[in-house]
C-alpha positions in Angstrom: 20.8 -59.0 -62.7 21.2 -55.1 -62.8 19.1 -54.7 -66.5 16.4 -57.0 -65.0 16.2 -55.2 -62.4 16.3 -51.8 -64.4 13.3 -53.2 -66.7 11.6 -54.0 -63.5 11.6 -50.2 -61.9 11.5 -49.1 -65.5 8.4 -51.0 -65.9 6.5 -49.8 -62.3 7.7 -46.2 -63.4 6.3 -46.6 -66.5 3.2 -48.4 -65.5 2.7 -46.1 -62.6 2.9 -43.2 -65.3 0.2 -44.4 -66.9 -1.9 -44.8 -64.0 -1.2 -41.4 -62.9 -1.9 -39.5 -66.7 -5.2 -41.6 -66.6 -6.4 -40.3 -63.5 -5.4 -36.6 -64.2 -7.7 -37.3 -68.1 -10.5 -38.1 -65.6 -10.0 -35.7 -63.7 -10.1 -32.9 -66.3 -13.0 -34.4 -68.4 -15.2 -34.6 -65.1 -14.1 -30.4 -65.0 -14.7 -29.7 -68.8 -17.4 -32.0 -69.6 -19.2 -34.7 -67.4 -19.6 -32.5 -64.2 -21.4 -30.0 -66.3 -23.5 -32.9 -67.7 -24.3 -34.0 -64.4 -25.7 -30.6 -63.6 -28.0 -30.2 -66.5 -29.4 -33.5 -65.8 -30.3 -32.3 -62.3 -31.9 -28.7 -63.4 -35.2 -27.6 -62.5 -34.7 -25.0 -64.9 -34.8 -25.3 -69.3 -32.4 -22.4 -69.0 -30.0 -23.8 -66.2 -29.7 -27.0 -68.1 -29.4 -25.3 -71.6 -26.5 -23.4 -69.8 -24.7 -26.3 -68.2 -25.1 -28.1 -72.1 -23.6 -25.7 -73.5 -20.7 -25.7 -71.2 -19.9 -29.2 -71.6 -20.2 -28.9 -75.9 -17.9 -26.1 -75.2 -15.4 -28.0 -72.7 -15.3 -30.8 -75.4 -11.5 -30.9 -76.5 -10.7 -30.1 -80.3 -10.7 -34.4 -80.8 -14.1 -34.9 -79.2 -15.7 -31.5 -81.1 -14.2 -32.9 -84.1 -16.1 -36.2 -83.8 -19.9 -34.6 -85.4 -21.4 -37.9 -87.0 -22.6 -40.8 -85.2 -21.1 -44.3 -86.2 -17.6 -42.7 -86.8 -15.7 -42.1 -83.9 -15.0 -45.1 -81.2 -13.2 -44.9 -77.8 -12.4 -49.0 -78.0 -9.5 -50.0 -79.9 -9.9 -53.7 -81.0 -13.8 -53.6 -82.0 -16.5 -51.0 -82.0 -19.7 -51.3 -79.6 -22.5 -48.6 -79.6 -21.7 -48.0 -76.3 -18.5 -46.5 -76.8 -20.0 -44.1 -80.0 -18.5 -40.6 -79.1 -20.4 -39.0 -82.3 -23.7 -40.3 -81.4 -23.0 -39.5 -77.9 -21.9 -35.9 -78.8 -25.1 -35.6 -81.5 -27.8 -36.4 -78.7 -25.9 -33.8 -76.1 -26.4 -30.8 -79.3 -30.0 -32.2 -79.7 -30.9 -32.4 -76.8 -30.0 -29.0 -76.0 -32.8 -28.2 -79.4 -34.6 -29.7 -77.4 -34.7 -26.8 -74.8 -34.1 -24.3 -76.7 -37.2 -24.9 -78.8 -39.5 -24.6 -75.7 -41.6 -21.3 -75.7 -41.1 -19.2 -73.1 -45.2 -19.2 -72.0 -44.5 -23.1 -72.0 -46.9 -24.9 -69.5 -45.2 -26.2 -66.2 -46.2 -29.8 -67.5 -44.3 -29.4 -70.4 -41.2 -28.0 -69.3 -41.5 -31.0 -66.4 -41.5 -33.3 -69.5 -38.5 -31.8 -71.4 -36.5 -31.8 -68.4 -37.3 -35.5 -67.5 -36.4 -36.5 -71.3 -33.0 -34.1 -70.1 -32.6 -36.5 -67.5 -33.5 -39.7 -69.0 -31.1 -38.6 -72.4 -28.2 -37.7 -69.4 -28.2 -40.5 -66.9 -29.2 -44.3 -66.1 -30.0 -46.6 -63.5 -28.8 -48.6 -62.3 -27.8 -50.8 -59.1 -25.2 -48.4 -57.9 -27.9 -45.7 -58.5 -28.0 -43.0 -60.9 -25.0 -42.8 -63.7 -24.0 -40.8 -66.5 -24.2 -42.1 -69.9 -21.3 -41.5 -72.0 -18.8 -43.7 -73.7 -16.9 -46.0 -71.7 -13.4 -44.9 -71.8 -13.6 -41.3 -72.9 -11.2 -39.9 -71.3 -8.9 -41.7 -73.1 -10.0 -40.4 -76.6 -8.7 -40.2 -79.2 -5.8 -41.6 -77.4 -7.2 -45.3 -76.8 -4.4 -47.1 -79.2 -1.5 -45.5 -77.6 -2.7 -45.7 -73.9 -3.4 -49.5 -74.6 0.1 -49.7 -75.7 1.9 -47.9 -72.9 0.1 -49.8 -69.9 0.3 -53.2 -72.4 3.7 -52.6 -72.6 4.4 -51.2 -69.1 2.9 -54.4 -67.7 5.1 -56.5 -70.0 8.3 -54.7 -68.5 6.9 -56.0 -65.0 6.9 -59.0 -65.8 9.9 -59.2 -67.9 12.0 -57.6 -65.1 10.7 -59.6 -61.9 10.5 -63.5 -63.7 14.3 -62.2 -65.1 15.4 -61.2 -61.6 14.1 -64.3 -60.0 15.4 -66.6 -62.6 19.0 -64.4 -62.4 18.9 -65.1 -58.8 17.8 -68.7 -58.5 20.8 -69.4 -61.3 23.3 -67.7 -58.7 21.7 -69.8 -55.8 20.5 -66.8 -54.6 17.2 -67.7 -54.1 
């Protein structure tokens, strides 16, 4: 009864662990990366947005900056869907900030307007909810998608494990 029960608190522990190192990876990508996306795609300004690119390229961990080349770096772990494409992802952030940069400073007011709505349109979606972020699903978990599958995978199995042990322990005993 005692190791099912230990595989059972071992098991929330772990599972709540994972939970909580998820959140925290949010957390810090919205800081280094999407909150400074969000921003660009909501200047009025080709140098405000240029500014708030640049500090999301740079906020990019060493895994993400690695990833240069579309089609070769996945947040999904089973099977690869455009959607979750970090390198094409990464490439339209770098040219889109080309994009700015290669605006002339005498620029007409109806061309800046256009550049910044592409901006916005490369940024964000909508959708029912209202206006999103595009990015891969699951970023903050890259590279790290294998290894945080396993750990809540295997957290959950501990839960299970433990609390079907437990309950057959105590029906056996007459317990329950």
């Amino acid at each position: 009864m005692i190791s099912y029960v230990f595989v059972l608190v071992l098991g929330v522990a772990s599972l709540f662990s994972c939970c909580t190192v998820s959140c925290l990876r949010g957390i810090d990508l919205e800081q280094r990366v999407t909150g400074h996306l969000e921003l660009a795609a909501s200047a009025n300004q080709p140098g405000l947005a240029v500014a708030e690119l640049r500090a999301a390229v740079t906020g990019m961990n060493a895994d993400i900056a690695a990833c240069d080349e579309p089609h070769r770096c996945y947040t999904s772990v089973l099977w690869k869907t455009p959607a979750e494409d970090v390198g094409f992802w990464k490439a339209n952030i770098i040219a889109t900030i080309a994009d700015l940069e290669a605006l002339p400073p005498d620029a007409d007011h109806l061309v800046v307007s256009n550049v910044l709505l592409k901006v916005r349109d490369t940024l964000t979606e909508q959708g029912n909810g209202g206006t999103r972020l595009v990015g891969p699903t699951g970023l903050w978990k890259y590279p790290h998608n294998g290894a945080f599958a396993l750990w809540a995978l295997g957290s959950a199995l501990a839960v299970v494990v433990g609390l079907f042990g437990s309950i057959a322990f105590a029906m056996k005993r007459g317990i329950l």
